[in-house]
C-alpha positions as CSV (number, residue, x, y, z in Angstrom):
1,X,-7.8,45.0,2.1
2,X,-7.9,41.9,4.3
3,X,-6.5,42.4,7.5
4,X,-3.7,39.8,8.9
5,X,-4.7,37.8,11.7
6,X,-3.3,38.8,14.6
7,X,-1.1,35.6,15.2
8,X,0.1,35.7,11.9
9,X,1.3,39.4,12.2
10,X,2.8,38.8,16.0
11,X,5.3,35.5,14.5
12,X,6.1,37.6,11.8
13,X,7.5,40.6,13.6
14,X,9.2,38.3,16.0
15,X,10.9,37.1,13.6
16,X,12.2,40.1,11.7
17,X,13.2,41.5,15.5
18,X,15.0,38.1,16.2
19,X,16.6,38.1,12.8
20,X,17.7,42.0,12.2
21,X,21.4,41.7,12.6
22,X,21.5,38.4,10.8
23,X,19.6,39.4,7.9
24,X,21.2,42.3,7.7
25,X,24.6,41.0,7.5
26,X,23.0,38.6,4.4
27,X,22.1,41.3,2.8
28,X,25.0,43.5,3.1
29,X,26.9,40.1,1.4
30,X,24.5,40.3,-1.2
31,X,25.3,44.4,-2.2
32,X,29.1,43.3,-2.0
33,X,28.5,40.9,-4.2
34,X,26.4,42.3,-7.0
35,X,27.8,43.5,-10.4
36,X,27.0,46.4,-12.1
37,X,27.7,44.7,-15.3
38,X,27.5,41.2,-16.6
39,X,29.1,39.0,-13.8
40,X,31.6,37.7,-16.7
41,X,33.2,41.1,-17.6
42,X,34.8,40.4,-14.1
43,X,37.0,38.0,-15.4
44,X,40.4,37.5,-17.0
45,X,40.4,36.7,-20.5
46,X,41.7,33.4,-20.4
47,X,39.3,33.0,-17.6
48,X,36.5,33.9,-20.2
49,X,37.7,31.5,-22.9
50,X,37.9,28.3,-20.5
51,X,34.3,29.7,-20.0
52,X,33.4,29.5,-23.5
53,X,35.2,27.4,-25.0
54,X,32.7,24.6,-25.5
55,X,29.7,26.6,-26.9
56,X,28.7,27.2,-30.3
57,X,29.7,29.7,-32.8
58,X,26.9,32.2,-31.9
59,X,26.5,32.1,-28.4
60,X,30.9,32.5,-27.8
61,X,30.5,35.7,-29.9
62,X,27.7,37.1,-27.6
63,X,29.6,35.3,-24.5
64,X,32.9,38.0,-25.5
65,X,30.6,40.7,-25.0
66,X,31.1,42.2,-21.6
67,X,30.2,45.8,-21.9
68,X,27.4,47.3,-20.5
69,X,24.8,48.1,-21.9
70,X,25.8,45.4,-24.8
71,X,26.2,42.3,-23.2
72,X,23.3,39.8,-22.7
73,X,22.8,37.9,-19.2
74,X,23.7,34.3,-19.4
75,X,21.9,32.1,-17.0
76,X,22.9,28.6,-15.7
77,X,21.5,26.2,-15.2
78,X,21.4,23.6,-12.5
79,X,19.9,20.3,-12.8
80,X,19.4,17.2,-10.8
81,X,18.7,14.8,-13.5
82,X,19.0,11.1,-13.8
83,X,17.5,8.6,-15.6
84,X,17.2,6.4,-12.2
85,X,14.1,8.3,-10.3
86,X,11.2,8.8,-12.1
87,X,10.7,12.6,-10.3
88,X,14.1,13.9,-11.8
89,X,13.9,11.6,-15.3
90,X,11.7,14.1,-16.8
91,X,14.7,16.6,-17.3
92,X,16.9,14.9,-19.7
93,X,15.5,16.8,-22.5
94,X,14.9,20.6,-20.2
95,X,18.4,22.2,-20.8
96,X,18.3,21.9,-24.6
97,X,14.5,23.5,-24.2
98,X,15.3,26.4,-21.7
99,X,18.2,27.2,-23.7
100,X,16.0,28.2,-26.8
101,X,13.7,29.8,-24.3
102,X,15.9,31.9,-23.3
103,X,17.7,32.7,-26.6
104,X,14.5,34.0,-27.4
105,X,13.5,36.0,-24.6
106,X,17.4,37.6,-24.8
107,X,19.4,35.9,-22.9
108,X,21.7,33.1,-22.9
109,X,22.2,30.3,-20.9
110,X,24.8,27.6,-20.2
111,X,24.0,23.9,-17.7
112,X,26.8,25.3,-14.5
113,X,26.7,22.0,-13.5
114,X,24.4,18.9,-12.1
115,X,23.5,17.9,-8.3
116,X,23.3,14.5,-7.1
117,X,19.4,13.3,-6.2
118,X,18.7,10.5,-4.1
119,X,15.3,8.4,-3.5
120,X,14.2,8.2,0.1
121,X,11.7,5.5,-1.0
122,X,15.0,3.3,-2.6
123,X,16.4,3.7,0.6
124,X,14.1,3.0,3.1
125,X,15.6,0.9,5.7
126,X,18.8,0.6,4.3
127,X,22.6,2.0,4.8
128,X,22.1,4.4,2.0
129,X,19.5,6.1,4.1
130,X,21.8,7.2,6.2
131,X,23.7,9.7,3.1
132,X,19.7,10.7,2.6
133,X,19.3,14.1,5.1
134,X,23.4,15.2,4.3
135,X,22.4,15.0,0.7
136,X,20.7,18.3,1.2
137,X,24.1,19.8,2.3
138,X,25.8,18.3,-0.6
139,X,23.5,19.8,-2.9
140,X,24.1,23.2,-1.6
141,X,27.5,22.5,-2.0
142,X,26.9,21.3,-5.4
143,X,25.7,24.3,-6.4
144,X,27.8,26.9,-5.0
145,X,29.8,25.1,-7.3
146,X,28.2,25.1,-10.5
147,X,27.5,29.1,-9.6
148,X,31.3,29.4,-8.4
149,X,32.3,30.3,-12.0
150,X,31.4,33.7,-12.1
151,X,30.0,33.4,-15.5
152,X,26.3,33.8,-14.9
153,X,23.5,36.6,-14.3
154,X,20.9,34.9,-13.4
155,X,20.1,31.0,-12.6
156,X,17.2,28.1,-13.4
157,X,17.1,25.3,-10.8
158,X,15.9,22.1,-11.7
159,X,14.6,19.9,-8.9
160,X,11.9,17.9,-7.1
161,X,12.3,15.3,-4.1
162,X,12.7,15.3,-0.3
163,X,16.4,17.2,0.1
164,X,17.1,18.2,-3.6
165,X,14.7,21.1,-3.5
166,X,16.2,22.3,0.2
167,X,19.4,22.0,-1.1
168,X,19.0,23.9,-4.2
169,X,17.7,26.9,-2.5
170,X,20.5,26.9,0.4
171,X,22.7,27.1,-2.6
172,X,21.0,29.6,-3.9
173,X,20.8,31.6,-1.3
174,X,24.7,31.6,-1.2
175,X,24.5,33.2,-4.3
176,X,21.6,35.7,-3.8
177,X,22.2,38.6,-5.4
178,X,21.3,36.2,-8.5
179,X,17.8,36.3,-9.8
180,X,16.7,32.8,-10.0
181,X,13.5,30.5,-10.5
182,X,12.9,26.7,-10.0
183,X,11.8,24.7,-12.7
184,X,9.5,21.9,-11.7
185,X,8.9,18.7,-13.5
186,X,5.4,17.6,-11.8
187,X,3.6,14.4,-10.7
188,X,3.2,11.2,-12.6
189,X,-0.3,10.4,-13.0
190,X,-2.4,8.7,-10.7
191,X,-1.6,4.5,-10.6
192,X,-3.1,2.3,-7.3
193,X,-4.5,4.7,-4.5
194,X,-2.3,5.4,-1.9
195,X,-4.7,4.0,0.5
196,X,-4.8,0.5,-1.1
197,X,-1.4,0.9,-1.3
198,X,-1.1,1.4,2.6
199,X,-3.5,-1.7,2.9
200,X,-1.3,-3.8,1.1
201,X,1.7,-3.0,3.0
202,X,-0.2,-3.9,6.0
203,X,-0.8,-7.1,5.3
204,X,2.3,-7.8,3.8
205,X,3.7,-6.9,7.2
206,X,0.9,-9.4,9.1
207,X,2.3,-12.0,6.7
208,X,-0.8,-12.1,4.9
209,X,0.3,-11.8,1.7
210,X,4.0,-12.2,0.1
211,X,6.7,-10.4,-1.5
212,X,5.2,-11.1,-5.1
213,X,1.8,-9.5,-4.5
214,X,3.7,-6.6,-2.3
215,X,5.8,-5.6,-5.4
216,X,2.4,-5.5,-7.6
217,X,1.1,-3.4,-5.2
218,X,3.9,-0.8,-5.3
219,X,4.7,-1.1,-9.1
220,X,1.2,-0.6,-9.9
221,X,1.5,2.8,-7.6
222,X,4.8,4.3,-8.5
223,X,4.7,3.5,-12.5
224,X,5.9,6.3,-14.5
225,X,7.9,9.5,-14.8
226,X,7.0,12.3,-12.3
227,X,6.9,12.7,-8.7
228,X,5.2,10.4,-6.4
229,X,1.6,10.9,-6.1
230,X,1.1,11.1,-2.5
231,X,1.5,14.4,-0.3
232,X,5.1,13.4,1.2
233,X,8.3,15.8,1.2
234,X,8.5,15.8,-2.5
235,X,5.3,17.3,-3.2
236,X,5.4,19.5,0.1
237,X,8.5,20.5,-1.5
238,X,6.4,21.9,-4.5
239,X,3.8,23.4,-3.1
240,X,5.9,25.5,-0.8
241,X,8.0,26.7,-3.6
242,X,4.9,27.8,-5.3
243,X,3.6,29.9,-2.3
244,X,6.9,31.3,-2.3
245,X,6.6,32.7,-5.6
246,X,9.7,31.0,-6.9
247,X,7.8,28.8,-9.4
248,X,5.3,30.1,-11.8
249,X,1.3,30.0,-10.9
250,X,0.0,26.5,-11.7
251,X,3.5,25.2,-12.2
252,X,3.9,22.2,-9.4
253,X,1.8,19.6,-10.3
254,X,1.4,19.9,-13.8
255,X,1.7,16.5,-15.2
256,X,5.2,15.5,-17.1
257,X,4.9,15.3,-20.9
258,X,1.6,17.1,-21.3
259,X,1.9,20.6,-24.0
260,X,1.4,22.7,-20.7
261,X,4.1,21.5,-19.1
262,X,6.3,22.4,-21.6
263,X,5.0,26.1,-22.0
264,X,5.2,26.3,-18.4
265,X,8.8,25.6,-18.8
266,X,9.3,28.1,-22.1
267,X,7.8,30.7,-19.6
268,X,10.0,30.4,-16.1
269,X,13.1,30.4,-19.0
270,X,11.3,33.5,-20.7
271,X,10.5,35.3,-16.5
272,X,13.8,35.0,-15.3
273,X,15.5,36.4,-18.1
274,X,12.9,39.0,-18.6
275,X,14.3,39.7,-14.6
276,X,17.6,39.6,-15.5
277,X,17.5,42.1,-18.3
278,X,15.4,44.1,-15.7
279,X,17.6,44.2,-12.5
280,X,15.2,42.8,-10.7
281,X,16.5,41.4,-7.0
282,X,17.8,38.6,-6.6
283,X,16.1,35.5,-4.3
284,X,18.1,36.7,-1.4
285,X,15.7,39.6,-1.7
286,X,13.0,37.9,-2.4
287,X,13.2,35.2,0.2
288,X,12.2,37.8,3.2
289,X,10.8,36.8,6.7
290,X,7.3,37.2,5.5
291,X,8.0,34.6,2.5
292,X,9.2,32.1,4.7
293,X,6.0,32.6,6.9
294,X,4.3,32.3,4.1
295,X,5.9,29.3,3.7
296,X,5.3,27.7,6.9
297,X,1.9,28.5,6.6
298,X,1.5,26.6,3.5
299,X,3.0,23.9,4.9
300,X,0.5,23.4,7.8
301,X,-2.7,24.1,5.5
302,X,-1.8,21.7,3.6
303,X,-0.7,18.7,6.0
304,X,2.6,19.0,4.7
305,X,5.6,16.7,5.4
306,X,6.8,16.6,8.9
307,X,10.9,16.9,7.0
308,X,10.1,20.8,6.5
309,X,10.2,21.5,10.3
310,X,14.0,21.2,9.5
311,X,14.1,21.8,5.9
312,X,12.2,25.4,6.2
313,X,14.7,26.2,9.3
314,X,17.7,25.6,7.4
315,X,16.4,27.3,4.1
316,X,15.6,30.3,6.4
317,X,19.3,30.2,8.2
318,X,20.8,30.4,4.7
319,X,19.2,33.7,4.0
320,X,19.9,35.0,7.7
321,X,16.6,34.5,9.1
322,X,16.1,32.8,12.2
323,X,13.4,30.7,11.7
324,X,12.4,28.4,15.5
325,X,9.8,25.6,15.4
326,X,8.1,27.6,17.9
327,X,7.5,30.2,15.2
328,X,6.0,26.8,13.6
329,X,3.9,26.1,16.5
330,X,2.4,28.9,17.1
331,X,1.2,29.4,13.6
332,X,-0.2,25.8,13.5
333,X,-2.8,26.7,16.0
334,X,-4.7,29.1,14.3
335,X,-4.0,27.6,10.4
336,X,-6.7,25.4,9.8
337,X,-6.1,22.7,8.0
338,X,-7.9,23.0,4.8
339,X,-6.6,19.8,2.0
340,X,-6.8,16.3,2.6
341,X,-4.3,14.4,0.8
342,X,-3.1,11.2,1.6
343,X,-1.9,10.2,3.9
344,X,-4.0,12.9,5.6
345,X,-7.1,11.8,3.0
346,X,-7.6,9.3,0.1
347,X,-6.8,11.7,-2.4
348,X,-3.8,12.4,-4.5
349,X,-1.9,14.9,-5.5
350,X,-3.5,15.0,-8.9
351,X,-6.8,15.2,-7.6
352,X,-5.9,18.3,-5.2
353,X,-4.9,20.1,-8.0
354,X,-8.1,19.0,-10.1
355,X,-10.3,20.3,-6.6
356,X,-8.6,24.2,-7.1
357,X,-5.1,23.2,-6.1
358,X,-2.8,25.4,-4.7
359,X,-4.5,28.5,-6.6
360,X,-7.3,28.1,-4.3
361,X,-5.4,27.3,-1.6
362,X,-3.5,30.4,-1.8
363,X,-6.8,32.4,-2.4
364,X,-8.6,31.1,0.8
365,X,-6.0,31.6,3.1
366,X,-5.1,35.3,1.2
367,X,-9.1,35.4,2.3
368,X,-8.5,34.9,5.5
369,X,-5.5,37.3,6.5
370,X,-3.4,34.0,6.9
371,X,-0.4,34.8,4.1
372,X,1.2,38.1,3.3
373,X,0.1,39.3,-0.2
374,X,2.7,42.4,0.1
375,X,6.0,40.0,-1.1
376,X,8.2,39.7,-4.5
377,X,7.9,36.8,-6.5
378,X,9.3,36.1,-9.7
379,X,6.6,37.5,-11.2
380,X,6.8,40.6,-9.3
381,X,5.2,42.2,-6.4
382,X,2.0,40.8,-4.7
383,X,1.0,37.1,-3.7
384,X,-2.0,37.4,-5.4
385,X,-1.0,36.3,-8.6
386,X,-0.7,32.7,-7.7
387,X,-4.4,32.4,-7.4
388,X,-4.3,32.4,-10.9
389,X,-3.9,29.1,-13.5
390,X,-2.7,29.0,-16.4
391,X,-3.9,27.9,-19.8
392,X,-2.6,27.3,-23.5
393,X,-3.0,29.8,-25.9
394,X,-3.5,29.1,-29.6
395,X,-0.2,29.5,-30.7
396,X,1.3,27.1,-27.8
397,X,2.1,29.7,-25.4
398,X,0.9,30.0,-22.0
399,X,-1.7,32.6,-20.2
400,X,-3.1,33.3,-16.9
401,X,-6.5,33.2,-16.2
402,X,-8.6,33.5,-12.9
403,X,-8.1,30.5,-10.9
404,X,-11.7,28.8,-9.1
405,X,-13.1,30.6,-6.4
406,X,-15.1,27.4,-5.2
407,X,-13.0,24.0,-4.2
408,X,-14.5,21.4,-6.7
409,X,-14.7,19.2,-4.3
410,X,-14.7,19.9,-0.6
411,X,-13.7,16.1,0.4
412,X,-10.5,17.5,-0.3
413,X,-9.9,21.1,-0.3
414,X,-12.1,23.5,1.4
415,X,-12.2,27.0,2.2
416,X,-10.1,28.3,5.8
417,X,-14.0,29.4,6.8
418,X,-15.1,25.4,6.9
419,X,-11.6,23.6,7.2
420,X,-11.2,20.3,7.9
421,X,-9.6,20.9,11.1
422,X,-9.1,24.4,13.2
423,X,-5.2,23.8,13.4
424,X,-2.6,22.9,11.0
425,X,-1.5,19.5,12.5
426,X,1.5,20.4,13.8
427,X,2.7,20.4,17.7
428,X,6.1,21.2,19.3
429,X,5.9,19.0,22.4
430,X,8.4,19.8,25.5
431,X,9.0,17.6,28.2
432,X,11.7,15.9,30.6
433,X,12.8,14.0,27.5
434,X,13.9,16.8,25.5
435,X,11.7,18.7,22.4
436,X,9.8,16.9,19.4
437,X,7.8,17.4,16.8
438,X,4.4,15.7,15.9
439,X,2.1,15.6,13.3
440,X,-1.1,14.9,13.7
441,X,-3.8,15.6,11.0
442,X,-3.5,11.9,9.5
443,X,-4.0,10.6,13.5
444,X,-7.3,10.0,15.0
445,X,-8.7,12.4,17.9
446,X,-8.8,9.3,19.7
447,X,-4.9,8.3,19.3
448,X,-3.5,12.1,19.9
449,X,-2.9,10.9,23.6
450,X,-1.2,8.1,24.3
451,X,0.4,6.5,27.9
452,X,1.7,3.3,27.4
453,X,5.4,1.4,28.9
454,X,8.3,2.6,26.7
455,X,10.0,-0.7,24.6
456,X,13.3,0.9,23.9
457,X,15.4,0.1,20.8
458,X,18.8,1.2,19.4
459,X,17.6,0.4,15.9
460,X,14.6,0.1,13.8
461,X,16.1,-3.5,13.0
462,X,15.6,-4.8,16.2
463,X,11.9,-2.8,16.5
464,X,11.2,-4.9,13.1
465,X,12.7,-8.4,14.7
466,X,10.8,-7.6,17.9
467,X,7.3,-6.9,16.2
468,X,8.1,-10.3,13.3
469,X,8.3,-12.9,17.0
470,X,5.5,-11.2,19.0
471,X,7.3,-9.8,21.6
472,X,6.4,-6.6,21.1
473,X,2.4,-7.3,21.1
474,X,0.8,-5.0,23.3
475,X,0.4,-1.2,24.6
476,X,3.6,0.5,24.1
477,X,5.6,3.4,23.5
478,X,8.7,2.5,21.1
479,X,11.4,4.6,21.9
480,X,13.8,4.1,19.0
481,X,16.8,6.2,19.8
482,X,20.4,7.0,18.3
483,X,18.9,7.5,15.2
484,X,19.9,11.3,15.2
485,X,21.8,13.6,12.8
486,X,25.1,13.1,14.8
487,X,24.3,8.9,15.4
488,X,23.9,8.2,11.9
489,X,22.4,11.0,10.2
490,X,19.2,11.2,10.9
491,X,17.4,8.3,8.5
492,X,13.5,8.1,7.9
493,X,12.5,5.2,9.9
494,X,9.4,4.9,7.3
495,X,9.7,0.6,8.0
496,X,7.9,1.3,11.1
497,X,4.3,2.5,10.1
498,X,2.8,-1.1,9.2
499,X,3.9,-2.8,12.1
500,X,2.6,0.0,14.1
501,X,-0.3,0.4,12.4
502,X,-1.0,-3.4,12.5
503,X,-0.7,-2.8,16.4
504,X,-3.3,0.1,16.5
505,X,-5.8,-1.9,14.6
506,X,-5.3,-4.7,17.3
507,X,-6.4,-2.2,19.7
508,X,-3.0,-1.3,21.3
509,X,-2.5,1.5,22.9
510,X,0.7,3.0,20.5
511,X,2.6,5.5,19.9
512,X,6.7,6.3,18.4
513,X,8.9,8.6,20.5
514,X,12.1,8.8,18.4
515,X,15.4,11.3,17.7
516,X,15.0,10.1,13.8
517,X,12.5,11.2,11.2
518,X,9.3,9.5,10.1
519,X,9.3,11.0,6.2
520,X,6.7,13.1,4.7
521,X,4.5,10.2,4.5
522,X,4.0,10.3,8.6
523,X,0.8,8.5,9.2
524,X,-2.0,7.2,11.4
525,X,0.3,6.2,14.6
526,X,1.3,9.5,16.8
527,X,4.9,9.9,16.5
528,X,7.3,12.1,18.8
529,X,10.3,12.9,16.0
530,X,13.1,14.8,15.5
531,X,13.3,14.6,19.3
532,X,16.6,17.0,20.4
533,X,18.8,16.4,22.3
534,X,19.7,13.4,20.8
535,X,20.8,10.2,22.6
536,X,24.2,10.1,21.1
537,X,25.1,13.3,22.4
538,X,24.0,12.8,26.0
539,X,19.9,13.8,25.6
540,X,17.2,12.1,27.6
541,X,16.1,9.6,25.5
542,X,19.7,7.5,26.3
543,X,18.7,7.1,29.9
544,X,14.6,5.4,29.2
545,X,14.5,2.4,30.3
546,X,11.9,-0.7,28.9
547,X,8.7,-0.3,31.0
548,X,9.2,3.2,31.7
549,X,5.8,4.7,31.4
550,X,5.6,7.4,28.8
551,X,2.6,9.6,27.5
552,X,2.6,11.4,24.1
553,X,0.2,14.1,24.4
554,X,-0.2,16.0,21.2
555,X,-3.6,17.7,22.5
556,X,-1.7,19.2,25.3
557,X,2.1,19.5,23.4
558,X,3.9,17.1,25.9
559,X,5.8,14.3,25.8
560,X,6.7,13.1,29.4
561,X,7.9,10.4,31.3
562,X,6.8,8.9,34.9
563,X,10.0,8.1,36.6
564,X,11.3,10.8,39.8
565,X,13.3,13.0,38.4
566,X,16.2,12.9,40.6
567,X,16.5,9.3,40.0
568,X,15.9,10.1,36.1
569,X,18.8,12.2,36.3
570,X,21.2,9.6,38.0
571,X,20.6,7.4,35.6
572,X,23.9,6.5,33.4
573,X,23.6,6.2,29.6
574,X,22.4,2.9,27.8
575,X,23.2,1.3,24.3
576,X,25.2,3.3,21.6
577,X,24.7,4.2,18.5
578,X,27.2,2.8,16.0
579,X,29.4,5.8,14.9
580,X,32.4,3.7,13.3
581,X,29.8,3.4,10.7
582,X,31.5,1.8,7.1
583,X,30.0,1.0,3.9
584,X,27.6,2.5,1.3
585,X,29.7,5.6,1.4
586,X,28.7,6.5,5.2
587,X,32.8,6.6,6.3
588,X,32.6,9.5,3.8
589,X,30.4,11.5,5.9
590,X,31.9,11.2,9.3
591,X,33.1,15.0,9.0
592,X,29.1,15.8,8.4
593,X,28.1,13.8,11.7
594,X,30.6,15.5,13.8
595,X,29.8,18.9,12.8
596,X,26.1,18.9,12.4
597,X,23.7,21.1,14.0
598,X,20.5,20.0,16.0
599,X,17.6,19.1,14.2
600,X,15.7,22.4,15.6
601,X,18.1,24.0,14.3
602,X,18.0,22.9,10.5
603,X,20.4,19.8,11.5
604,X,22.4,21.2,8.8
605,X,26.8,21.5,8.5
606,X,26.5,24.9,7.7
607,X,26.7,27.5,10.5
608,X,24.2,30.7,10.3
609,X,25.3,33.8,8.9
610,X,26.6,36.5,11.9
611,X,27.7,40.2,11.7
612,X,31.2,39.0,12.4
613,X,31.5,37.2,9.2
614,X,33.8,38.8,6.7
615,X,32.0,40.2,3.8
616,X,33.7,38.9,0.8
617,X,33.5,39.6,-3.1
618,X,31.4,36.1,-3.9
């Protein structure tokens, strides 16, 4: 037996002591709330009717059956479909499929309800982005709801992209004592390489080319149904749900509308009914401190998106766990960084899974004491099973067979003995101007450090108007600030990479220092994000001034600032960030911006689960 590495083991049991009575006050909510029977025979009879009133014939007469012993588990289903985004289009047609599925493995099952899924990469720069971080919240909500109805034993989630996955399993979570599994729908096939893609922005933003040959550009790369192809939040998304045993082996990046696919979906129906007949425990139970270290870990392996620092936190929080981005730090510097997928390489997504995927992933790092093996997944106890893949059988089934051993090709996966890089990429940097997070296995050794005079903006907009007249043509730290989850909810402020990058190419000395994110597809320039405190309540970053000299050192984990700091701290306040906000829906959320935690925190509405909370029948 492989024997954890020492770090690993030391977070882990940190984390179980920091997290005893909160866990433990989860899990008491989940025994409260477990039935001994079907979770139906709890209700009324007119209750049960307005329950099953719409189905057909066959499944109401095995719907009125409530005893145990007798009765069959109904599962719901939750789906974030639309016909809009090509990630989530690839469902219209999944609850008519997982209903059979599941007819035939013994269950029933009913759709409790949708969520709403939003495109970061519609968004981008615009008001919408602003909904794009509380969406995750929603979608929690969402669920709760669809689950609210008492009527169901068990539950298949249906999602993809940046907050829909996060959301679906904080909902979850608030329903627990549920055995569930997530159903992905996979990535579209490969179109224009991310990097060309990336070059063509570039120039677009020198003014090299126009508007008509951009468009080409990103038409010719996002061009059919399925997820994006780079490694962004949508596929970090997928990955980490796989290494948390709450897909099936093989499952994430299966392409849409291929014969596997759709036995891969037949069998998730098949597994979590088979659990549901069986008794088996329920996520809560299943997502355990050492999952969500498992998790993390993953994450940082794989160069994962820089949204999961919060996203992880918040999923953690929902299950009781207290989950710190030190935690993340500290097992970045000894998870070597073993994929390269762009924007961290060349390759896609398709061609990591082609190399040994996350099969291979999972089996180096198992190798290498870096993931617990001893955890519950869907399929049951032990970790191991994921280094499997599966295959067709004759009669259009699926089976799992020993996944590769060997990366086919070690440009872009490679065993944790010869990684890429010792660390996973990810620092917490501390300093006078509060606590950020950086990323840095897409930046250059030579780029990790960076002093420079602070340019200070209140918007991306202005950075943008700055960069298109010159005036910001030089060394320089861009502070962009009030771009936090209370300011305006916390948008990607993606628009900035091609400028940025067209500065670094010049030779500038660059770097981002900022209280807003930088998306899953943070790239080449060094960027301080997520930085808490946040300027619009009071933090640091309101008091920089333009040509304060600032130094982003992501070697070191600091981010600091060369003024005295006594006079630093007599310093009033500058510019605002605009909380009157209207349009697009954003007056909608002013509740979420007043209430909303700090970004190390999950920068998330809901608050974490104490001993003093009333245990309730759910």
């Amino acid at each position: 037996m492989t024997t954890l590495n020492p770090t690993l083991e030391a977070v882990t049991e940190r984390l179980i002591e920091r997290s005893a009575a909160t866990r433990t006050a989860y899990l008491e909510r989940l025994r409260a709330a477990r039935n001994e029977g079907p979770a139906r025979g709890d209700l009324g009879c007119a209750n049960l009717a307005h329950g099953f009133a719409a189905s057909e014939a066959s499944e109401k007469a095995q719907l009125k059956i409530t005893t145990r012993g007798g009765a069959k588990p109904n599962l719901a289903i939750v789906t974030s479909y639309n016909d809009m985004l090509s990630a989530h289009a690839p469902y219209e047609n999944y609850p008519r499929a997982l209903k059979k599925a599941v007819i035939r493995a013994g269950g029933l099952a009913q759709v409790a309800g949708g969520v709403p899924a939003m495109c970061d990469g519609i968004t981008q720069g615009r008001a919408g982005m602003e909904l794009s971080l509380f969406s995750r919240d929603v979608i929690a909500m969402s669920t709760a709801i669809a689950l609210s109805h008492d009527m169901f034993d068990a539950a298949l989630m249906l999602g993809v992209c940046d907050k829909i996955v996060p959301g679906l399993v904080i909902g979850s979570l608030a329903f627990g004592h549920l055995p569930m599994g997530f159903v992905p729908a996979g990535p579209m096939a490969s179109g224009l390489p991310n990097k060309e893609k990336a070059r063509v922005r570039q120039l677009h933003a020198e003014g090299k080319i126009g508007r008509e040959e951009l468009l080409e550009a990103e038409a010719a790369s996002y061009h059919s149904r399925g997820t994006c192809t780079f490694y962004g939040t949508a596929n970090s998304n997928q990955l980490v749900m796989e290494v948390m045993g709450l897909h099936l082996p093989g499952a994430s990046f299966t392409n849409p509308d291929t014969t596997l696919r759709e036995a891969l979906t037949d069998a998730v129906a098949a597994q979590v009914t088979a659990n549901a007949l069986a008794g088996a425990p329920g996520i809560g139970e299943l997502v355990d401190e050492r999952v969500m270290i498992n998790a993390c870990v993953a994450l940082l392996a794989s160069g994962g998106s820089t949204n999961h620092t919060m996203h992880l936190v918040a999923m953690a929080r929902a299950a009781g766990i207290q989950l710190t981005w030190e935690d993340l730090s500290d097992l970045s510097s000894v998870v070597p960084l073993v994929a390269r997928v762009y924007p961290n390489g060349s390759a896609d997504v398709n061609h990591f899974h082609a190399a040994g995927g996350i099969g291979y992933l999972i089996r180096t790092l198992l190798e290498a004491g870096l993931l617990h093996e001893d955890v519950d997944t869907i399929l049951g106890r032990g970790l191991s099973r994921y280094t499997q893949e599966p295959r067709l059988t004759e009669d259009g089934g699926v089976e799992w067979v020993d996944g590769p051993t060997e990366s086919a090709d070690l440009e872009v996966l490679r065993p944790a003995s010869a990684p890429f890089q010792a660390d996973g990429g990810l620092r917490v940097l501390h300093g006078p101007l509060g606590t950020a997070v950086i990323k840095t296995s897409a930046v250059a050794p030579e780029h990790r450090v960076v002093t420079a005079p602070a340019m200070v903006f209140d918007d991306q907009a202005h950075f943008l108007a700055a960069f298109a007249d010159g005036t910001c043509h030089q060394d320089l730290v861009a502070v962009i600030r009030y771009q936090g989850p209370s300011a305006n909810g916390m948008p990607e402020l993606h628009k900035l990479t091609p400028g940025l990058g067209v500065l670094q190419d010049r030779g500038h000395k660059v770097a981002i220092v900022t209280d807003g994110r930088m998306s899953g597809a943070s790239g080449k320039v060094p960027a301080a994000i997520h930085m808490t405190p946040e300027a619009a309540l009071g933090g640091p970053l309101a008091r920089v001034q333009n040509g304060d000299i600032i130094t982003v050192d992501a070697v070191n984990g600091t981010v600091t600032i060369d003024v005295d700091p006594e006079e630093f701290a007599r310093r009033e306040s500058t510019g605002s960030a605009d909380l009157g906000v209207t349009g697009t829906g954003r007056e909608l959320f002013a509740s979420f911006r007043a209430s909303v935690g700090t970004a190390d925190t999950g920068a998330s509405v809901f608050p974490l689960i104490t001993p003093v909370q009333e245990i309730s029948h759910v």
